[in-house]
C-alpha positions as CSV (number, residue, x, y, z in Angstrom):
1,X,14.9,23.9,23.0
2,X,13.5,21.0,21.8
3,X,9.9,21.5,23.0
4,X,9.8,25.0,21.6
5,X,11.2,23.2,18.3
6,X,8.2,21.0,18.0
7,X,6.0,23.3,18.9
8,X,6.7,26.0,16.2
9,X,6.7,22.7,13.9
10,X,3.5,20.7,14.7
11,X,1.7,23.4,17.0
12,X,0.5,23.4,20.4
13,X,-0.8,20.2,21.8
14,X,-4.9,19.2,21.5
15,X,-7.2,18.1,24.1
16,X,-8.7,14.9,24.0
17,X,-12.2,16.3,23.5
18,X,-11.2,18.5,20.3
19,X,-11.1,14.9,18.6
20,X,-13.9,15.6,16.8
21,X,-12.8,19.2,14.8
22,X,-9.9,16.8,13.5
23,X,-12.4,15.1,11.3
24,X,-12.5,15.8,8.1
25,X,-15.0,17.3,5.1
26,X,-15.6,15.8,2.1
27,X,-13.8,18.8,-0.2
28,X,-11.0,17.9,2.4
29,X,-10.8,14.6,2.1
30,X,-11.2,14.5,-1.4
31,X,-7.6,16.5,-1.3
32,X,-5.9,14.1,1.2
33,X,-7.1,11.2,0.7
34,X,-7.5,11.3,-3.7
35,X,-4.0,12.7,-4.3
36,X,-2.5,9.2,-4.7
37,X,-5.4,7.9,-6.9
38,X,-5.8,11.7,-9.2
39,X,-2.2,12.0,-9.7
40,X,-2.1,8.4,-11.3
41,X,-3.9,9.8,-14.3
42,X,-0.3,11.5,-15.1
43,X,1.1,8.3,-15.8
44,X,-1.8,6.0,-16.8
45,X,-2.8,6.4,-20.3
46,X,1.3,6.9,-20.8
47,X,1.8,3.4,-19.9
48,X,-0.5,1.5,-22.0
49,X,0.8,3.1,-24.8
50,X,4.6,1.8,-23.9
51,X,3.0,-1.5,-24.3
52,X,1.4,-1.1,-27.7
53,X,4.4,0.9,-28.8
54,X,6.5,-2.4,-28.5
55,X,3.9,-3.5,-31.6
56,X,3.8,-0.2,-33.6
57,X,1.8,3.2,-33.9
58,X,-0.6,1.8,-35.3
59,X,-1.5,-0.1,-32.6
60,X,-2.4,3.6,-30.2
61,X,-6.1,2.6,-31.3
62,X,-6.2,0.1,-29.1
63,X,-5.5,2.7,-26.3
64,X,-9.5,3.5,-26.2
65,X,-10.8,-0.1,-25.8
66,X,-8.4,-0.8,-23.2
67,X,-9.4,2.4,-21.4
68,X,-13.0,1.9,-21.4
69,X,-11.7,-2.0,-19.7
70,X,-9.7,0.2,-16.8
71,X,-13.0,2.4,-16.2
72,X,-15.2,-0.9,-16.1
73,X,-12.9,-2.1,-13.5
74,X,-12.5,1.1,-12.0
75,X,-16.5,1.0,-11.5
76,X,-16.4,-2.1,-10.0
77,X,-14.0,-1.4,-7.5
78,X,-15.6,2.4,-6.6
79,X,-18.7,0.5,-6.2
80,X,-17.6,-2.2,-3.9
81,X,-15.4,-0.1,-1.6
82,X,-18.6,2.0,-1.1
83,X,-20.0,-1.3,0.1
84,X,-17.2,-2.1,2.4
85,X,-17.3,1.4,3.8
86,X,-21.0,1.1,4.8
87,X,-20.4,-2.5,5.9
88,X,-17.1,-1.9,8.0
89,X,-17.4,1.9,8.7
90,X,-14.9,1.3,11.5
91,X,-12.2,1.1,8.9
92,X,-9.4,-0.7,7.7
93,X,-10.8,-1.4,4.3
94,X,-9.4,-4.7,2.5
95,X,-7.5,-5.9,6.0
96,X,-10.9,-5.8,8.2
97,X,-13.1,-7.3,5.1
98,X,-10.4,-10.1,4.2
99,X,-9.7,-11.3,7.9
100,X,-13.6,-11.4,8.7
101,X,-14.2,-13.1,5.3
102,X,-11.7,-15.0,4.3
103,X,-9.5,-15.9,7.4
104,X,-6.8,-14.4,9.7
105,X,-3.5,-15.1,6.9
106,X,-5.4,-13.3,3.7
107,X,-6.4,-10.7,6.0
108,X,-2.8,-10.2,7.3
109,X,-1.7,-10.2,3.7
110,X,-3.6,-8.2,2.6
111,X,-3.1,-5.8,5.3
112,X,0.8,-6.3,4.8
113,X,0.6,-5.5,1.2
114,X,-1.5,-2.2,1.8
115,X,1.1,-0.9,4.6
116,X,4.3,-1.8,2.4
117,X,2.3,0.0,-0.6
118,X,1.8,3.4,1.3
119,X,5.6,2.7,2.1
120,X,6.3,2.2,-2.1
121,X,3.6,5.3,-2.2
122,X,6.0,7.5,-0.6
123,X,9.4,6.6,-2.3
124,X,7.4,6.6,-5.9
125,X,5.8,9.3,-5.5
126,X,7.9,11.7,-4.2
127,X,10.9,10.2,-6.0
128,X,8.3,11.3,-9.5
129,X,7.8,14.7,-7.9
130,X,11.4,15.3,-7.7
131,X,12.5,14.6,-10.9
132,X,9.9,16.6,-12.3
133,X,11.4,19.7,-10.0
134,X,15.0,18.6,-11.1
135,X,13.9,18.4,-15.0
136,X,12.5,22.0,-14.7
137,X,16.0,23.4,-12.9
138,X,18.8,21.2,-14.5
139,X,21.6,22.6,-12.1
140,X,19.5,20.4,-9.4
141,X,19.8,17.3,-10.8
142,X,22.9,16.0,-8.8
143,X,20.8,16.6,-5.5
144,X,18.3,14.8,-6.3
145,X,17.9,12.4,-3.2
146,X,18.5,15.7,-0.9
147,X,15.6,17.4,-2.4
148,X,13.3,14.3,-2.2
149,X,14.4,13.9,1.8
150,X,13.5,17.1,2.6
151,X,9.9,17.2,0.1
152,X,9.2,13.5,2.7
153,X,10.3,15.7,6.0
154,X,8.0,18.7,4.8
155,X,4.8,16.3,4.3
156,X,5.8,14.6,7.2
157,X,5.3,17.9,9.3
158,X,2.5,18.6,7.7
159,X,0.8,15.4,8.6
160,X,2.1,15.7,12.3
161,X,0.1,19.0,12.3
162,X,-2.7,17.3,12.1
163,X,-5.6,16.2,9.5
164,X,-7.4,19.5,9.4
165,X,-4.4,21.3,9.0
166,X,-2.7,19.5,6.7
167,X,-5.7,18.8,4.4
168,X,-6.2,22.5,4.2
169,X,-2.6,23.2,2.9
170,X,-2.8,20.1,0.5
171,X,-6.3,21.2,-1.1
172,X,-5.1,23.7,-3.0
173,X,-2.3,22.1,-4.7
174,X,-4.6,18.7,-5.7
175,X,-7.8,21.3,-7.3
176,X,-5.6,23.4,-8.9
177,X,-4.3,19.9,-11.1
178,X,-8.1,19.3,-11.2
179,X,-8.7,22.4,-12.9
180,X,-5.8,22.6,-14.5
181,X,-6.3,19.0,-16.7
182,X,-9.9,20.0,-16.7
183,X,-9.2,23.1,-18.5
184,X,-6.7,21.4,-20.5
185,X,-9.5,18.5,-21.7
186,X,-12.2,21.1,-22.4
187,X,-10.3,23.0,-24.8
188,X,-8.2,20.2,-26.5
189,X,-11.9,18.9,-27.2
190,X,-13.1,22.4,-28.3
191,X,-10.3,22.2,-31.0
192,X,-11.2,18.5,-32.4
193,X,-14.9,19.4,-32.5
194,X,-14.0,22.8,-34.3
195,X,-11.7,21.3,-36.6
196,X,-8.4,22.7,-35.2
197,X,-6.5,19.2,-35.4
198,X,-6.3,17.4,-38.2
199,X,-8.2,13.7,-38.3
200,X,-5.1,12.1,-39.7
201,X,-2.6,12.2,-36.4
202,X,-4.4,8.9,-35.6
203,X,-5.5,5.6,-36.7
204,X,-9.1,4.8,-37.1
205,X,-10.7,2.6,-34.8
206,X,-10.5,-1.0,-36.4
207,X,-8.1,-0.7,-38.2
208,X,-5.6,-4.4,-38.7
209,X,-2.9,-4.5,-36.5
210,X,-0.1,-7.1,-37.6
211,X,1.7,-8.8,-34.4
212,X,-1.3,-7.5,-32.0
213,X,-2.2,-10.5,-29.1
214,X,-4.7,-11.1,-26.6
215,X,-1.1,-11.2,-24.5
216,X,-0.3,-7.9,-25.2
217,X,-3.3,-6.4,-24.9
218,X,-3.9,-7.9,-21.7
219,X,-0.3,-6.4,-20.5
220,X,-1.2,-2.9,-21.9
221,X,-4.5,-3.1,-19.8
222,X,-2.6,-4.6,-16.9
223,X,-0.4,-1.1,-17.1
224,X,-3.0,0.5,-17.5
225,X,-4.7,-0.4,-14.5
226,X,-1.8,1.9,-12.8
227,X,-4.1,4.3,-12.8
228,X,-6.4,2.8,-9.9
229,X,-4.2,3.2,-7.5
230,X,-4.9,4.9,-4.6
231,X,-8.9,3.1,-5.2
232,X,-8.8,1.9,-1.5
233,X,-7.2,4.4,0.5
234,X,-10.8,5.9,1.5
235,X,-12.0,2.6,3.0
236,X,-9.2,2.6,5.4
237,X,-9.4,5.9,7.1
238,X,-13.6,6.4,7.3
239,X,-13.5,7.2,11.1
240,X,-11.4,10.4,10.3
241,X,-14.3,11.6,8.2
242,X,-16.7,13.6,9.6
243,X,-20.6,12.3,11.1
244,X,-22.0,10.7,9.3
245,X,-18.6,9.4,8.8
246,X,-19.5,6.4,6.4
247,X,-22.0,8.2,4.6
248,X,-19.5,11.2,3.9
249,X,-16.7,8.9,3.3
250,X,-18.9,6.9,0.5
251,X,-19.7,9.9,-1.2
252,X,-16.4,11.6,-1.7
253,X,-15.3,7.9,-3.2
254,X,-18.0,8.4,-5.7
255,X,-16.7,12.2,-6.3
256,X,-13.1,10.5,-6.8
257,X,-14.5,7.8,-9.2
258,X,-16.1,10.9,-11.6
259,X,-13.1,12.9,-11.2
260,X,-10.7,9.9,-12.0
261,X,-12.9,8.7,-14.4
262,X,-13.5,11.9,-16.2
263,X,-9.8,13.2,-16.0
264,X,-8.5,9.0,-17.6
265,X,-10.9,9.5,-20.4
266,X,-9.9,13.1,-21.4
267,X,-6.2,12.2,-21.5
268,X,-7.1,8.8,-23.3
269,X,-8.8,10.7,-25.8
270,X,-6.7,13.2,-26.4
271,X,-3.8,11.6,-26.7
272,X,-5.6,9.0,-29.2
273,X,-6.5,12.1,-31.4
274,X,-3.4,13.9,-31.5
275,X,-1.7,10.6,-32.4
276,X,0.9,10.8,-29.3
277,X,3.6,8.1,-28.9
278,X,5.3,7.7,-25.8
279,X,8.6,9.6,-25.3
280,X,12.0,9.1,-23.3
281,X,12.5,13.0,-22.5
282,X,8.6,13.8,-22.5
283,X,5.6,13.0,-20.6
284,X,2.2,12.1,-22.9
285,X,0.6,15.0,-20.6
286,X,3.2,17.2,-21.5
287,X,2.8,16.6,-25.5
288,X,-0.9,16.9,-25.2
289,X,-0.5,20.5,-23.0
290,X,1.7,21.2,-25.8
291,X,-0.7,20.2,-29.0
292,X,-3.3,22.0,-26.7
293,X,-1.9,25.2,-25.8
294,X,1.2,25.8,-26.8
295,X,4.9,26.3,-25.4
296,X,3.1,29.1,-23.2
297,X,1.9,29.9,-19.6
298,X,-1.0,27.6,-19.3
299,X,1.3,24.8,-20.6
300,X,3.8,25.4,-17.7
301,X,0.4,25.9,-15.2
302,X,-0.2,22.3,-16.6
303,X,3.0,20.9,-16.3
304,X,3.5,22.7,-12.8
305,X,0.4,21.6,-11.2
306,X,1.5,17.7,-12.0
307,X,4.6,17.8,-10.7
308,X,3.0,19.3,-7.9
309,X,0.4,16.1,-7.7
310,X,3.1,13.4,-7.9
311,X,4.8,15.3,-4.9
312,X,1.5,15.5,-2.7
313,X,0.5,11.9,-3.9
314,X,2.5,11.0,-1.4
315,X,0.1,12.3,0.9
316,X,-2.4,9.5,0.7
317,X,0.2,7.0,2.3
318,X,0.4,9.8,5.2
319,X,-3.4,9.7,5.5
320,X,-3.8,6.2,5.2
321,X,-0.9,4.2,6.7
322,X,-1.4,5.5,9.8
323,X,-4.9,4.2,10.5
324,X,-4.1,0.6,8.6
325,X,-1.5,0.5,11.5
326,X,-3.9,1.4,13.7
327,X,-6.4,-1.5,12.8
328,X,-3.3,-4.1,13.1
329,X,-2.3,-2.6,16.3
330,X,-5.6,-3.2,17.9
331,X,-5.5,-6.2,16.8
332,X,-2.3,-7.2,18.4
333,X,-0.7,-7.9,15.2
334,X,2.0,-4.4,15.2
335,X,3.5,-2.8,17.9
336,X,1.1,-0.8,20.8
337,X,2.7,2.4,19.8
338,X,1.1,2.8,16.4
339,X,-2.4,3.0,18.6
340,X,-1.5,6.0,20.4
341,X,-2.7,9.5,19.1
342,X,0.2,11.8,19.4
343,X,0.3,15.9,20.2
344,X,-2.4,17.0,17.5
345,X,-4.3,13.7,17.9
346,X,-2.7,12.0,15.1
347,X,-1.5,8.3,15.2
348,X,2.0,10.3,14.9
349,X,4.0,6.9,15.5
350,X,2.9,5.9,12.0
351,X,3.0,8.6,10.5
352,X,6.9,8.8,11.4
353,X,7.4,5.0,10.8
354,X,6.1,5.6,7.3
355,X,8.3,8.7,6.7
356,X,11.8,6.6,8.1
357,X,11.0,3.8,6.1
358,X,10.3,5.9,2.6
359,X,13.2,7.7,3.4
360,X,15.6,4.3,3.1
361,X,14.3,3.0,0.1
362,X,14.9,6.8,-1.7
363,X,18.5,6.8,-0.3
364,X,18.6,3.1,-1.3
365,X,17.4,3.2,-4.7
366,X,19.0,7.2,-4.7
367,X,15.7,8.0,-6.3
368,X,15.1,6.3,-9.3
369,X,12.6,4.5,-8.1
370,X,11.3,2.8,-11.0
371,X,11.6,-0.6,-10.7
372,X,9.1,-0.6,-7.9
373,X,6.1,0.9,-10.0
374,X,5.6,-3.0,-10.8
375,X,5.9,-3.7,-7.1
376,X,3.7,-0.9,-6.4
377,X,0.7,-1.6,-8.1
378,X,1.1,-5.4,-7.2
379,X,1.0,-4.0,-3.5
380,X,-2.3,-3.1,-4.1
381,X,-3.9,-5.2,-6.7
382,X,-3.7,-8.3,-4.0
383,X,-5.8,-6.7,-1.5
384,X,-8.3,-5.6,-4.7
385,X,-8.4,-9.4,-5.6
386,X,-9.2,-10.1,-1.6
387,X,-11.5,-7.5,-0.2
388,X,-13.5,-8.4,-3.3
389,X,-13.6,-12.0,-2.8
390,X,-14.3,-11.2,0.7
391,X,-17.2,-9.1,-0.2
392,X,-18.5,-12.5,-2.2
393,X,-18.5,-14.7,0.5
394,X,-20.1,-12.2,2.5
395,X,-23.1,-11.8,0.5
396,X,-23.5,-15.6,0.0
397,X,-23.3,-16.2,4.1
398,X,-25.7,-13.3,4.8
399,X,-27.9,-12.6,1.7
400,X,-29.1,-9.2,2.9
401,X,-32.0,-7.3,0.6
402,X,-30.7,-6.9,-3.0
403,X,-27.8,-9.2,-2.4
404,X,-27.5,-10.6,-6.0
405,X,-26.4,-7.3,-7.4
406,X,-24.1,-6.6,-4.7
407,X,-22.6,-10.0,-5.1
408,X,-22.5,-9.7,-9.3
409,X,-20.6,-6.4,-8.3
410,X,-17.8,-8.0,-6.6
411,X,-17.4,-10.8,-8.3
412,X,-16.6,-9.0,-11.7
413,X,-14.2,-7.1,-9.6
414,X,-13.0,-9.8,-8.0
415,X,-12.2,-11.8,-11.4
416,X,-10.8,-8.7,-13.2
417,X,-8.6,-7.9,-10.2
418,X,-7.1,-11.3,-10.2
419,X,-6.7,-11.3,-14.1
420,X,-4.4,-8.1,-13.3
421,X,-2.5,-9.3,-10.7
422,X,-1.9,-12.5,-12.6
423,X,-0.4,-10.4,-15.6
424,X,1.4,-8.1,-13.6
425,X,3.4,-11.8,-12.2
426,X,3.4,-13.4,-15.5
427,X,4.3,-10.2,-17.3
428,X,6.7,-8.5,-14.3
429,X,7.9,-11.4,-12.3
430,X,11.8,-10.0,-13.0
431,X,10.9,-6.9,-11.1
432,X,7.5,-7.9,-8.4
433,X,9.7,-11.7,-7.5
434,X,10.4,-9.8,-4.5
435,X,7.0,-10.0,-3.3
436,X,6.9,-13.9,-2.9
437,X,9.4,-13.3,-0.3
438,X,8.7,-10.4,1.7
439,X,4.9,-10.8,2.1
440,X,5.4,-14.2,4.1
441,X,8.2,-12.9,6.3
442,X,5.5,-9.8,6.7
443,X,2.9,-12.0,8.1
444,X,5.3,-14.2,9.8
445,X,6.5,-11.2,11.7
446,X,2.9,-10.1,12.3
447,X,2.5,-13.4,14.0
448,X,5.0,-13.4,16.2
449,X,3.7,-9.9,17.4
450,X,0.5,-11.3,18.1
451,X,1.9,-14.4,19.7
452,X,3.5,-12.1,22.4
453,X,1.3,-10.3,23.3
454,X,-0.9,-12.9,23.6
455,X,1.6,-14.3,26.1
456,X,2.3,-11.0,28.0
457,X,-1.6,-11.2,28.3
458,X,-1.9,-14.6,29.7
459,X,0.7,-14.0,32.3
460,X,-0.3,-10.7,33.7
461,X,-4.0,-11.7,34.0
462,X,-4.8,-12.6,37.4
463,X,-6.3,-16.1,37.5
464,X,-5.6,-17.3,40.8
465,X,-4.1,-15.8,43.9
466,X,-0.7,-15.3,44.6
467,X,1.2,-19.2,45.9
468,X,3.1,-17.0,49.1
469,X,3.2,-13.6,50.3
470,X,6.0,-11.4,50.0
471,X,7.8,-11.6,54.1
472,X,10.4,-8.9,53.5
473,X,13.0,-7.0,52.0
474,X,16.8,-8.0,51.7
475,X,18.7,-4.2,50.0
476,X,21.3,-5.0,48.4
477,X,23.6,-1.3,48.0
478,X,26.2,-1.4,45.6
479,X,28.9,1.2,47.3
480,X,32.0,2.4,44.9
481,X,33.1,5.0,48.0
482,X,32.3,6.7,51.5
483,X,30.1,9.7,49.9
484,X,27.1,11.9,51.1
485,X,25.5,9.8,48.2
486,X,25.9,6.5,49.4
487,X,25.1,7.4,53.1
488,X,21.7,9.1,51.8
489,X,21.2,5.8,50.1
490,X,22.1,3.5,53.2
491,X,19.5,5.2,55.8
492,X,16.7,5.0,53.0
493,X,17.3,1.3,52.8
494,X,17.8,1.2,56.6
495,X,14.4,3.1,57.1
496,X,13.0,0.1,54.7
497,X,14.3,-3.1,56.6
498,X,16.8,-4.3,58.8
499,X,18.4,-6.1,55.9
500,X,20.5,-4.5,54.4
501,X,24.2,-5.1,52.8
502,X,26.4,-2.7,51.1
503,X,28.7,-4.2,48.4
504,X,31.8,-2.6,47.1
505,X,33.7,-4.2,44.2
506,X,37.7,-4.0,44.4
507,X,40.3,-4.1,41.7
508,X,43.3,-4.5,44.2
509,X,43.5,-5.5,47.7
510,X,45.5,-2.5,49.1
511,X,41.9,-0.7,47.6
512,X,39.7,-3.6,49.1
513,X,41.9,-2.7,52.6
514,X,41.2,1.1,52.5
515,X,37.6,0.9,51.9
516,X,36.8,-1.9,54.4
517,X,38.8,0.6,57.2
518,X,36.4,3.7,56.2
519,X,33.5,1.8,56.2
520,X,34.3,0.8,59.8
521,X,35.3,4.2,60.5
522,X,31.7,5.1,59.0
523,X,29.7,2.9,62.2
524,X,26.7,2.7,60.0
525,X,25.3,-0.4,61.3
526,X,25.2,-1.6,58.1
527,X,27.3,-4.6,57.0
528,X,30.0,-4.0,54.0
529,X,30.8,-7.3,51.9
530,X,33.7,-6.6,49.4
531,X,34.2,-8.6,46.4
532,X,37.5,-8.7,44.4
533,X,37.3,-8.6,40.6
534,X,40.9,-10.1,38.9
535,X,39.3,-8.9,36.0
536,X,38.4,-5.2,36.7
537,X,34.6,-6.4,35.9
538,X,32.0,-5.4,38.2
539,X,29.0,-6.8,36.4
540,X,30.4,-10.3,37.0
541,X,30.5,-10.5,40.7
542,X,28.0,-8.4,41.7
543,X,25.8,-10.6,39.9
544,X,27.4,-13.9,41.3
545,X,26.8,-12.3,44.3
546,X,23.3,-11.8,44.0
547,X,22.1,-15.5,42.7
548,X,23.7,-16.3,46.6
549,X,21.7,-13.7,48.1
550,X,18.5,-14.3,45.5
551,X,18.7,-18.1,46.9
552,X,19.0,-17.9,50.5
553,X,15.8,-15.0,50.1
554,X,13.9,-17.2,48.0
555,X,13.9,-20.0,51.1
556,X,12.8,-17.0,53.4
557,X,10.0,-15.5,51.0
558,X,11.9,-12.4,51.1
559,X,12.6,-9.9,48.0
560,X,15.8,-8.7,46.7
561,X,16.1,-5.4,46.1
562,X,19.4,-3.6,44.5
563,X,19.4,0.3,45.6
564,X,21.8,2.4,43.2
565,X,23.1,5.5,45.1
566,X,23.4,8.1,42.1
567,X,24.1,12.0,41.4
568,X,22.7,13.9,39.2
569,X,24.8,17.1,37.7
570,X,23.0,20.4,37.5
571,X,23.7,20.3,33.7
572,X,22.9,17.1,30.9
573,X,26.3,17.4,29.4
574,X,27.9,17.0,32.5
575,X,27.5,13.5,32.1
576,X,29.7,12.7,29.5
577,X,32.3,13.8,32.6
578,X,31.5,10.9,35.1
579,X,31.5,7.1,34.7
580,X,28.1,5.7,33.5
581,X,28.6,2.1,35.0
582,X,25.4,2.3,37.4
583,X,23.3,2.8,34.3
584,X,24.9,-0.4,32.7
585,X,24.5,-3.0,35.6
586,X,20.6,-1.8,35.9
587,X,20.3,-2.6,32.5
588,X,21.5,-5.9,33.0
589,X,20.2,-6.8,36.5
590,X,16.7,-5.8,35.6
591,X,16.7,-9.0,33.0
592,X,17.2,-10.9,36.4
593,X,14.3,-13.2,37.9
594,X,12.9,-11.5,40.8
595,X,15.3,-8.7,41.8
596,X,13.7,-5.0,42.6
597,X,16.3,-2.7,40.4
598,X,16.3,0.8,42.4
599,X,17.8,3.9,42.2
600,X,17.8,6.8,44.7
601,X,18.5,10.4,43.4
602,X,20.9,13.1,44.9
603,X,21.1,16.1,42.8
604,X,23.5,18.9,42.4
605,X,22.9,22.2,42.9
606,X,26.2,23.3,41.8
């Protein structure tokens, strides 16, 4: 049942060598990979005016200014990425560049604060998707943590079908929002140029502000700068691009630049022109569809299609997450398991990790997941700030052929990055304190992962030849009764070695006396030692038992070996019928120094 489950969900298994029809296009990986980054321009232009709102209306001029600031840095940052995919095509984006640049901790943090991002990603954006589902349908409202579950599940699925197959669901969804804001942009300009809305909803450029600051205006940019999320997530995944993967992966980074770009400056715009102030019950994208078109059906296309795009921003953590993992993993600094390629050749461990762990923070937060938008967008502007000045020191050590202009590049990015991130603390620190705490622990725990494995390496490798040779085999057979079990188990052991003890545990002696006369009665050959437990344990003694025999085989150069006799019903739920204790003292014998846990099988037919 449950193979035939998973299949119908996530499809038949792939072969190895059909890797390479899992890559991706660049129309496709504009969908998957962009979502994150496209759907910020919802909520972008929105949250600079919540800043200058704090001043007055008047102050909404400043809204263009500070937008042609966020596509300056947005330039800088298309621009470098394009260099770090060309220079590190392998992937892993700000991790890869930061650890070879700037040292093993800023590349783990900046890895750490990418992988809890695609984590914040998740909650955020699905959390965004749903209320814009539950404000359409009222009567919802109340499940609102449900719905976003099951939205996380559904993309989960999606993803564990694989990156073709998912990519060519998701497309649809991300260029319909394209075309949709496009459409909306195009003919809320055709109305200003043709007169249709009046000059007076705004504030002319210039014009005096009283109780405007270089502060404030450096806050609304910093909220601003919301919209740039989602910059890196190409870097990170350029091997699941196509050949020539970097070159493909570089150019649909430079398609999302125009598109973000070009979709940020419409809305800016428009929303200057049509004088729009920041609502409680209203989006500034819904006010402009409205101004635009009307309360009519390419309003609700509009608003549809964005709700839609918060949902499948999600998406880019799916896409991305996974092979950031990936690059850790092989690196020793995460577990093995996120370097495996599951059924449809996706790293399937991450992509599950990623879904678990959005999952809790939607059902801890039950979906208002605001307070981690600051969070959020400080997750990302530290690696900005570190692949860029990564990128620097880069250039300066190498100096390859037009170097200077590479180097300008990165370090306006670099400095306007870390301007950001500075504002977001200064500005935020009530709601981003968090991040202080949990990034250390982060790289601390990536550490210690790296520290053992560093030490399961060191022991298993074989630097010198074994001190003695292994001279026999002492079985021990734990016995609780005279059965065709145990005897199977006693001539295997016997066809083994010549050493070989069978050890029942009694609870009472007239039960120590009966077993001690059937075993005789058995004339097996095989010697029976019986061990009395006051205490009903059998863990205890057995084990006491062993260190004896473990002692006397170490002088010898002999192995211990423990040999479990156990059924197996004909049915799984059979078990719950019969005594699981075998399955216990394995458990805890096989943390014992130098004792062979073994267990022979006898099945039922019946």
């Amino acid at each position: 049942m449950y193979s035939s489950i998973k299949r119908f969900l996530i499809g038949r298994p792939l072969k190895s060598h059909e890797l390479g029809e899992q890559k991706l296009t660049r129309l496709k990986a504009l969908a998957i990979l962009s979502s994150d980054a496209l759907s910020s321009v919802a909520y972008g232009t929105e949250q600079i005016l919540i800043v200058l709102a704090t001043v007055s209306t008047m102050a909404f001029w400043y809204n263009i200014p500070i937008a042609i600031g966020v596509l300056f840095l947005l330039t800088a940052l298309i621009l470098s990425y394009r260099q770090i995919i060309f220079s590190y095509p392998q992937g892993g984006g700000a991790y890869i560049v930061s650890k070879e640049n700037l040292g093993e901790n800023p590349g783990l943090i900046a890895g750490g604060s990418l992988l809890v991002d695609y984590i914040l990603t998740v909650a955020v954006s699905i959390s965004a998707g749903t209320d814009a589902i539950t404000s359409a349908f009222p009567i919802l409202h109340e499940h609102n943590v449900l719905i976003a579950i099951m939205l996380v599940i559904l993309i989960t699925i999606l993803n564990l079908r694989g990156l073709t197959e998912s990519a060519s669901v998701l497309a649809y969804p991300v260029y319909l929002f394209v075309f949709a804001l496009v459409m909306m942009i195009i003919v809320g300009m055709f109305k200003i140029a043709t007169g249709q809305v009046s000059p007076n909803l705004h504030t002319s450029l210039g014009t005096p502000v009283a109780g405007i600051s270089l502060f404030l205006l450096l806050r609304a940019f910093s909220s601003g700068c919301s919209a740039l999320t989602g910059v890196e997530a190409i870097s990170n995944a350029v091997p699941n691009f196509k050949k020539p993967a970097a070159k493909n992966a570089a150019a649909t980074l430079a398609l999302m630049g125009i598109l973000l770009a070009i979709l940020f400056t419409g809305i800016t715009f428009l929303a200057y022109w049509f004088g729009i102030a920041p609502k409680g019950n209203e989006t500034v994208v819904s006010q402009i569809a409205a101004q635009t078109f009307g309360r009519n059906f390419l309003y609700f296309f509009v608003q549809g299609t964005t709700a839609l795009i918060l949902v499948l921003a999600a998406n880019t953590g799916f896409s991305a997450f996974p092979m950031l993992a990936y690059s850790l993993a092989k690196d020793k600094y995460m577990p093995r398991m996120f370097s495996i390629r599951g059924d449809r050749l996706g790293y399937s461990n991450g992509i599950i990790f990623l879904s678990v762990a959005s999952i809790i923070l939607i059902i801890a937060f039950k979906g208002k997941t605001e307070h981690l938008i600051p969070l959020y967008a400080v997750g990302v502007f530290i690696p900005f700030t570190l692949s860029q000045t990564g990128m620097i020191l880069k250039w300066i050590r190498q100096k390859p052929e037009g170097w200077v202009i590479k180097l300008i590049t990165n370090l306006v990015g670099a400095l306007i990055s870390f301007l950001v991130l500075t504002i977001l603390f200064i500005t935020k620190f009530h709601h981003v304190w968090a991040v202080v705490i949990f990034l250390p622990i982060v790289v601390l725990i990536f550490h210690k992962i790296k520290r053992h494995y560093d030490a399961v390496g060191e022991q298993l490798r074989v630097s010198q030849p074994i001190a003695q040779d292994i001279q026999g085999n002492v079985f021990i057979v734990p016995v609780a009764g005279v059965t065709t079990v145990v005897e199977r188990s006693i001539n295997y052991a016997k066809s083994l070695t010549d050493q070989v003890i069978a050890v029942y545990i009694a609870f009472d002696k007239e039960d120590e006396k009966k077993m001690e006369k059937k075993w005789e009665e058995l004339n097996n050959g095989v010697r029976l030692v019986t061990l009395y437990s006051s205490y009903r344990s059998i863990i205890y003694p057995l084990s006491k038992f062993l260190e004896t025999i473990q002692a006397k085989a170490i002088e010898n150069h002999y192995m211990v070996t423990v040999l479990f006799p156990q059924f197996i019903p004909k049915k799984g739920w059979h078990n719950i019928l019969h005594n699981q204790s075998a399955l216990l003292i394995r458990a805890r014998l096989l943390w014992k120094k130098d004792i062979v846990v073994a267990t022979l099988p006898y099945k039922f037919k019946k």
